[in-house]
Every structure is written in C-alpha cells, then in structure tokens.
C-alpha positions as CSV (number, residue, x, y, z in Angstrom):
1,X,116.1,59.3,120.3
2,X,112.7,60.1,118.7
3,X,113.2,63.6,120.2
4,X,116.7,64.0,118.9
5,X,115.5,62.8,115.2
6,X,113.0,65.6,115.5
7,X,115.1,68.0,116.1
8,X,117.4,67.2,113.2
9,X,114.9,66.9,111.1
10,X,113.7,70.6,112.5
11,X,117.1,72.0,111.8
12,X,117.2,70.3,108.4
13,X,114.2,71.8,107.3
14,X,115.4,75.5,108.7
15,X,118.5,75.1,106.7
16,X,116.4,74.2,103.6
17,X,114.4,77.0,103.5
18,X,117.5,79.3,104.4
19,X,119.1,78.2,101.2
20,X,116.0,78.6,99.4
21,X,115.9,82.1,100.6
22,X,119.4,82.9,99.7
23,X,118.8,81.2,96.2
24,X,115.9,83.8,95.7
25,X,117.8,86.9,96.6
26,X,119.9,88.7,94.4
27,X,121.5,91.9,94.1
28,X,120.6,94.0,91.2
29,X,122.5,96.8,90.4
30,X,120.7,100.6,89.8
31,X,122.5,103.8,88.3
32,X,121.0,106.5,87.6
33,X,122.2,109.8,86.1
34,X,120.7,113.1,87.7
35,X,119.6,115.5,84.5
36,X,118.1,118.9,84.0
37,X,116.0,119.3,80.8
38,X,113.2,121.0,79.4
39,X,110.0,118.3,79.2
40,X,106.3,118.6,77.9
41,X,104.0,118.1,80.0
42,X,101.3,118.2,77.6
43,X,100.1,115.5,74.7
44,X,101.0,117.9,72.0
45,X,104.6,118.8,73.5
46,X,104.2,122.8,73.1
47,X,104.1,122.7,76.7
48,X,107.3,122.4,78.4
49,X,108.5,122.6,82.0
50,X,112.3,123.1,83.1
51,X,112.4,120.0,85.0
52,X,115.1,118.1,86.9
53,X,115.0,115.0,86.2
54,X,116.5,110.5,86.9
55,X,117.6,110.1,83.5
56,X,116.3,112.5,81.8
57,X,112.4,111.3,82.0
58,X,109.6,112.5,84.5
59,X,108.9,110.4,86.1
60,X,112.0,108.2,86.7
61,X,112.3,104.5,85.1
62,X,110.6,101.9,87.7
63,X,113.1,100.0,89.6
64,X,111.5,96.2,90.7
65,X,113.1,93.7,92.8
66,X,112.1,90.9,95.0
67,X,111.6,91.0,98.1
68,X,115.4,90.0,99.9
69,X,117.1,91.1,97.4
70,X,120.2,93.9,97.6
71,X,119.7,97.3,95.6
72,X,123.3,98.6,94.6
73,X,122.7,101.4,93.7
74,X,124.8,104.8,92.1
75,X,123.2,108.3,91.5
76,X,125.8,110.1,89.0
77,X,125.6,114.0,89.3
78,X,127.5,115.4,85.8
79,X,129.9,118.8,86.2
80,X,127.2,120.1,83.8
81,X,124.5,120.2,86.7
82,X,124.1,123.4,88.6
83,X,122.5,121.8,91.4
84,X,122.7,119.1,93.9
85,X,120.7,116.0,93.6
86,X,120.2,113.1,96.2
87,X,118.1,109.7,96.2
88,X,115.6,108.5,98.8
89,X,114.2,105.5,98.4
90,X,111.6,104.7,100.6
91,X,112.3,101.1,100.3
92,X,115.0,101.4,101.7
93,X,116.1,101.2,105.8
94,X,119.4,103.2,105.9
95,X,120.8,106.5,107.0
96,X,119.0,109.6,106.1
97,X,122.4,111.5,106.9
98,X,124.6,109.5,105.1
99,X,122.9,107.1,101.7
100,X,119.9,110.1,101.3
101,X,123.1,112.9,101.8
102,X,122.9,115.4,98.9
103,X,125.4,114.8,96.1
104,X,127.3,118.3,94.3
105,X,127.4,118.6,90.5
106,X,130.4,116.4,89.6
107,X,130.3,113.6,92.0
108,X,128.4,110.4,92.6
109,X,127.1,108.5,95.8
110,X,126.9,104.5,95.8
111,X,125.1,102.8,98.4
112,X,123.5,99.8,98.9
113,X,120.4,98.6,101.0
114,X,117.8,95.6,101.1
115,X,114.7,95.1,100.5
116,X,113.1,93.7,103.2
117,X,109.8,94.9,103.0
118,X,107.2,94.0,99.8
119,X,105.3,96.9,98.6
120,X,105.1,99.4,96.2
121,X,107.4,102.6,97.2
122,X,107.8,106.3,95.9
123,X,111.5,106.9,95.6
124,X,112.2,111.0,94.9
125,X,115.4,113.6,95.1
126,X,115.7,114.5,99.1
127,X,118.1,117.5,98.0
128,X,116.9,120.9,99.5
129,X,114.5,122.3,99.3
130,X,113.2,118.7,98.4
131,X,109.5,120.0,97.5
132,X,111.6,122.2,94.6
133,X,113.1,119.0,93.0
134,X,109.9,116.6,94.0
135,X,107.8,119.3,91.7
136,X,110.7,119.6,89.3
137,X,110.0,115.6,88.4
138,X,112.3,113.8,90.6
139,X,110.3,111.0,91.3
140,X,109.7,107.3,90.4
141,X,108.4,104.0,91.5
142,X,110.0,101.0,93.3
143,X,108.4,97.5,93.1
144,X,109.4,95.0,95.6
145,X,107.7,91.7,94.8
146,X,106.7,89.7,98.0
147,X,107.7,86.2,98.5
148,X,104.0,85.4,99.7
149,X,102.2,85.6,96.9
150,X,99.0,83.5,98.6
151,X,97.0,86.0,98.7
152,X,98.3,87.9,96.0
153,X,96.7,86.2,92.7
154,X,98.5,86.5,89.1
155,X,97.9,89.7,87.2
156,X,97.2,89.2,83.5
157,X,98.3,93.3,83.2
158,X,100.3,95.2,85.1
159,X,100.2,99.4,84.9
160,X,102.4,101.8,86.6
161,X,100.2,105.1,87.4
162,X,102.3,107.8,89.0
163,X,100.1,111.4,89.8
164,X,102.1,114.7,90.5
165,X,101.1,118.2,90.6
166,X,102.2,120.4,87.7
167,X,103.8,123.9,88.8
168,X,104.5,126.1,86.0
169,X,106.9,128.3,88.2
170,X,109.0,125.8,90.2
171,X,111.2,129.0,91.4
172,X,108.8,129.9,93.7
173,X,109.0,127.6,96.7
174,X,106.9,129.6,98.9
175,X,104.2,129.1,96.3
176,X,105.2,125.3,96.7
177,X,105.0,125.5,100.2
178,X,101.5,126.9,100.2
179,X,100.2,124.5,97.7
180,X,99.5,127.6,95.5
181,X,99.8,128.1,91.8
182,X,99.5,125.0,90.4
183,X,98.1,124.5,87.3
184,X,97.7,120.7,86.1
185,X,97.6,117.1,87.5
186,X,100.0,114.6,86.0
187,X,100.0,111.3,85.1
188,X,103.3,109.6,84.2
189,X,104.6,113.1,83.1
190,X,101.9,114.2,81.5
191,X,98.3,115.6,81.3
192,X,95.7,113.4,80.6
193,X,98.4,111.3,79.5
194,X,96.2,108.0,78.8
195,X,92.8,109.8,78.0
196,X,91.5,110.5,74.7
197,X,87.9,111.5,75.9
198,X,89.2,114.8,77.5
199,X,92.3,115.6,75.0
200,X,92.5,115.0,71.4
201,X,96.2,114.4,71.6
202,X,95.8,111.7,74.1
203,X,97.1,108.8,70.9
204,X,97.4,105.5,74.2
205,X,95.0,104.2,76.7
206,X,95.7,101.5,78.9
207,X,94.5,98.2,77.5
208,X,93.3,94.9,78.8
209,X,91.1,91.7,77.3
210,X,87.4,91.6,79.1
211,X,87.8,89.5,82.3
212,X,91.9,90.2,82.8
213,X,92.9,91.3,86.1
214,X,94.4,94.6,85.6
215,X,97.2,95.5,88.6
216,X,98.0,99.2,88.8
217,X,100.8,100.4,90.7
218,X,99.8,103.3,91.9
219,X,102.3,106.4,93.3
220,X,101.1,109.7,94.9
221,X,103.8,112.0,94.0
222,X,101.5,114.8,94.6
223,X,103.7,117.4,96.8
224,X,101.0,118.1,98.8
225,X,97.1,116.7,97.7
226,X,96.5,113.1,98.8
227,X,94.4,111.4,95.9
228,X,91.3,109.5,96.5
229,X,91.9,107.1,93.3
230,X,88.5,105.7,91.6
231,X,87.8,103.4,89.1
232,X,84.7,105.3,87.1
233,X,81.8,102.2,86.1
234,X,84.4,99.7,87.7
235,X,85.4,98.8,91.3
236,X,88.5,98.0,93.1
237,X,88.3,94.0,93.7
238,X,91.4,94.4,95.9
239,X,93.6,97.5,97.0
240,X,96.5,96.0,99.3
241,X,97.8,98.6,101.2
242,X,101.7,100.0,100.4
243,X,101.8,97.3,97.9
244,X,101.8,94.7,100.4
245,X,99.8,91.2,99.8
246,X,99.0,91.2,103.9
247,X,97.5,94.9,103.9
248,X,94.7,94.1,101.4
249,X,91.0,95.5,101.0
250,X,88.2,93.9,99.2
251,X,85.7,95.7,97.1
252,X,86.6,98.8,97.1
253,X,84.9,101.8,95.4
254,X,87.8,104.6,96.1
255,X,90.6,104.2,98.4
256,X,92.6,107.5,100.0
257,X,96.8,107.8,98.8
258,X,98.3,110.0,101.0
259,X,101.2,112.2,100.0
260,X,104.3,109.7,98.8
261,X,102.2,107.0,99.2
262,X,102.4,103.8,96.8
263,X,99.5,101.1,96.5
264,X,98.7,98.5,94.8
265,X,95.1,98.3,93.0
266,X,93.5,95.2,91.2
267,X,90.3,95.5,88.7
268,X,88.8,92.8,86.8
269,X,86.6,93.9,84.3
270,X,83.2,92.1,83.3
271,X,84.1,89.2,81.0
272,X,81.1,89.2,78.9
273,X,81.5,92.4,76.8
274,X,83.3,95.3,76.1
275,X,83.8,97.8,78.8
276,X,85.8,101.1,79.3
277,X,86.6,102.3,82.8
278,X,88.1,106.0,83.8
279,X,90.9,105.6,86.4
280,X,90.2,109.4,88.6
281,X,91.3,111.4,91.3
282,X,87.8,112.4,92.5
283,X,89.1,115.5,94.0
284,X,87.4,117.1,90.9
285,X,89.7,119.8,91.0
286,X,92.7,117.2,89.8
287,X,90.7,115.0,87.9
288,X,89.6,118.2,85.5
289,X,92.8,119.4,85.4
290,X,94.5,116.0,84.3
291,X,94.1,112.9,86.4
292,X,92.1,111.0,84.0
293,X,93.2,107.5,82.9
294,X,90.9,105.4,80.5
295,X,91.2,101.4,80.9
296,X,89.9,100.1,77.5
297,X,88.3,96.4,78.0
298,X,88.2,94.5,74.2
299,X,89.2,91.3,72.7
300,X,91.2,93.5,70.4
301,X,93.7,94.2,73.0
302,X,96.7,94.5,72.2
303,X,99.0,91.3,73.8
304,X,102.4,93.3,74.4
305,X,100.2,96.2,76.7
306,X,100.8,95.9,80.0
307,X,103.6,93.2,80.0
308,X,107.1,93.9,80.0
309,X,108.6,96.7,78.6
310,X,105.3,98.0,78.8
311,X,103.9,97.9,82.2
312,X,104.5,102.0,82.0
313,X,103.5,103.8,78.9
C-alpha cells in the first residue's frame, strides 16, 4: 500500500508540473513584412545603403518568447518587391525545404515552430544567394527566455547589440563571397551607433546606474568575420554560451562569436563611482571601422534605458 501511495503521489506530482508547464507556454504570434528601402548607415544619415530589409529597419525588430512557447509566425512579401525573401530562424527545429522555402513578391508563408531551446538566436532571410540579403540587412535577434533561471540572476538592464559588416556594393556577390570590399562595421544599423568618443553624431550611449548588472544580447551578423567582443576597463562577469543559463563562463576578459552566433554577456560595473566601459570587437580592423559601443555607468542614468521598449536603441 505504502508503494502504491507513492506512486500516486509520483504521478500527481508529474501531472502538476505538466500543467505548470502548459500554463507557462503560449503561442505568440509574429508577422513580418519583407521591405526594400534606402537606410543610413551612418549617425548623420548622408550615408545610405539600398538595403532589404523585416519591416523596413536594419536590423529587424527582436522577437522574445519563453522557452515552450509556439512562434506563429507570417513573412508578407508585397507585389511591390522585386525579389524573393524567406525567414530562418535559428530557433527554430523545422524543415529547411519547406518553413525556410523562399517566398516570391506577392505572396506570404505562415509557419509555426517551438521553442524548445533557451538562448539567444540570429534569425536572417535564407533567400539566394542568402549572403546578398544577410549583407543587404536581413537580420534580427530572437530571445528565448529559459525556464531555469538558477543560474541566470536578474538583469537590472538589458541591451540588444547586433554587429554586421557594411558593403557599399551589395551587387557584387563574388566580392561578398571573398569577404572583399567592405567598408564599415555595424552596430544595430549603424556606425558607431552608441559612441560619441569616435563620432560627433553619435547623440545615445547605452546607460546603466554604478553597480547594475548590464545583460547584452549579443548577435554576430557578420557574413563572414567572427567577433572577439570586449568589454574595454570592464570584464565579462558571465558570458553563457548561445544564450543559454547552462553554457555559462565566469570572468571573462573577451569571448570568440562565431559567424551567426548569438550570446549572452553580463557586466556589473564598480558600484562605488562613475565608470564608462567601451563594448569592441578587438579585431582592430572592425572596431576602427565601427564596432564601438560606450556603456556609460552614473547615478544620472536614465530609468527607462535599457528596460522595455528600450532594450534596443
């Protein structure tokens, strides 16, 4: 009898935490609309690329779910288009043939997938050739939040930091190819999008109080550099590996981002004065040519940075 209570109890306790689990998931519905416009890439905005673009911004809006939950999702290509666009999310466990198949100016492709695994994920346009519309700007983040969050402490601020190579002639896809030609490094669109120090026209930084822990969510849309991301007069107190809480790293002064990689990266900041810290590639050659992002630590900060609506700048 003992046994048989033990077992109920076992069962009970299984079924609990399945309807916990179902309780937790959702399904959150994603559409996006495939555009081609003209973008700066520059502060000033006198220096514009003909890019191809999720909604008309480079790089796409970030899509965050929990982990469990459904993505239904709906890429919309308008008759106005003159090329094919596509969605591959690397969050997702599907069929590259059918959900990632290329979509024709005029028509739309729903599919849905979950997300099973937490983690931080590039998503990107898988039309052909796909290192033409990767370099064009269609890119963007997806944030799956784990369900395990022991080892994965609060964040006070959260950043979305997403690098990509700037090619001022995306027509040449040999050039692409051969990693030849290009000119800038961007961050969230943009050279030296976040850092004043290095352009005048640089008007935001990314902001924090002295002591916060600042979490960066960090995507190498690079088409072909990896990044070896460094905090300049800071270090990494944790990088966890594709985002995920049971990949992490302690004390870390720069970590390696392969090509399409996305990672998670936590700073705290002294709490006993001011400091400033310059988020890098230290490949020199993309640092200097744009991957510089300035992490200003004051009591001044403001209290809307980094939270909501503005956990990408």
């Amino acid at each position: 009898m003992h046994t048989f209570k033990k077992a109920i109890l076992a069962i009970m306790a299984v079924a609990a935490l399945f309807s916990a689990q179902q309780v937790f998931a959702k399904t959150v519905k994603v559409t996006m609309t495939a555009k081609e416009v003209d973008l700066p890439v520059n502060n000033k905005g006198d220096e514009m690329m003909a890019a191809w673009t999720f909604d008309g911004s480079m790089p796409g809006k970030p899509v965050r779910v929990n982990e469990g939950d459904t993505v239904d999702f709906t890429l919309i290509n308008p008759a106005t288009n003159k090329n094919s666009h596509a969605m591959d999310f690397h969050a997702a466990q599907v069929d590259v043939l059918n959900e990632f198949a290329p979509v024709k100016p005029g028509d739309s492709k729903h599919f849905i997938f979950k997300a099973n695994s937490p983690g931080v994920f590039m998503y990107h346009c898988g039309a052909g050739p796909m290192v033409q519309h990767i370099a064009k700007g269609m890119y963007g983040v997806i944030i799956v939040d784990p369900k395990d969050k022991k080892n994965y402490p609060k964040a006070d601020r959260e950043y979305v930091l997403i690098q990509s190579q700037y090619f001022p002639d995306t027509e040449n896809v040999n050039a692409l190819l051969e990693n030849t030609g290009w000119k800038g490094s961007l961050i969230n669109g943009k050279k030296f999008h976040y850092d004043p120090v290095h352009e005048p026209n640089a008007t935001q930084v990314l902001q924090s109080k002295p002591g916060e822990r600042v979490r960066i969510f960090f995507v190498n849309a690079n088409i072909n550099n990896p990044v070896a991301l460094h905090p300049i007069a800071g270090i990494w107190d944790r990088v966890y590996i594709g985002g995920n809480p049971k990949n992490v790293l302690y004390g870390i002064q720069t970590y390696n981002v392969a090509v399409a990689e996305g990672d998670t990266f936590d700073i705290v900041s002294p709490k006993d004065r001011p400091t400033n810290v310059a988020i890098v590639d230290h490949a020199m050659g993309a640092a200097l040519r744009g991957a510089i992002t300035v992490l200003m630590n004051k009591p001044d900060a403001d209290p809307k940075a980094g939270r909501g609506e503005l956990v990408i700048q």
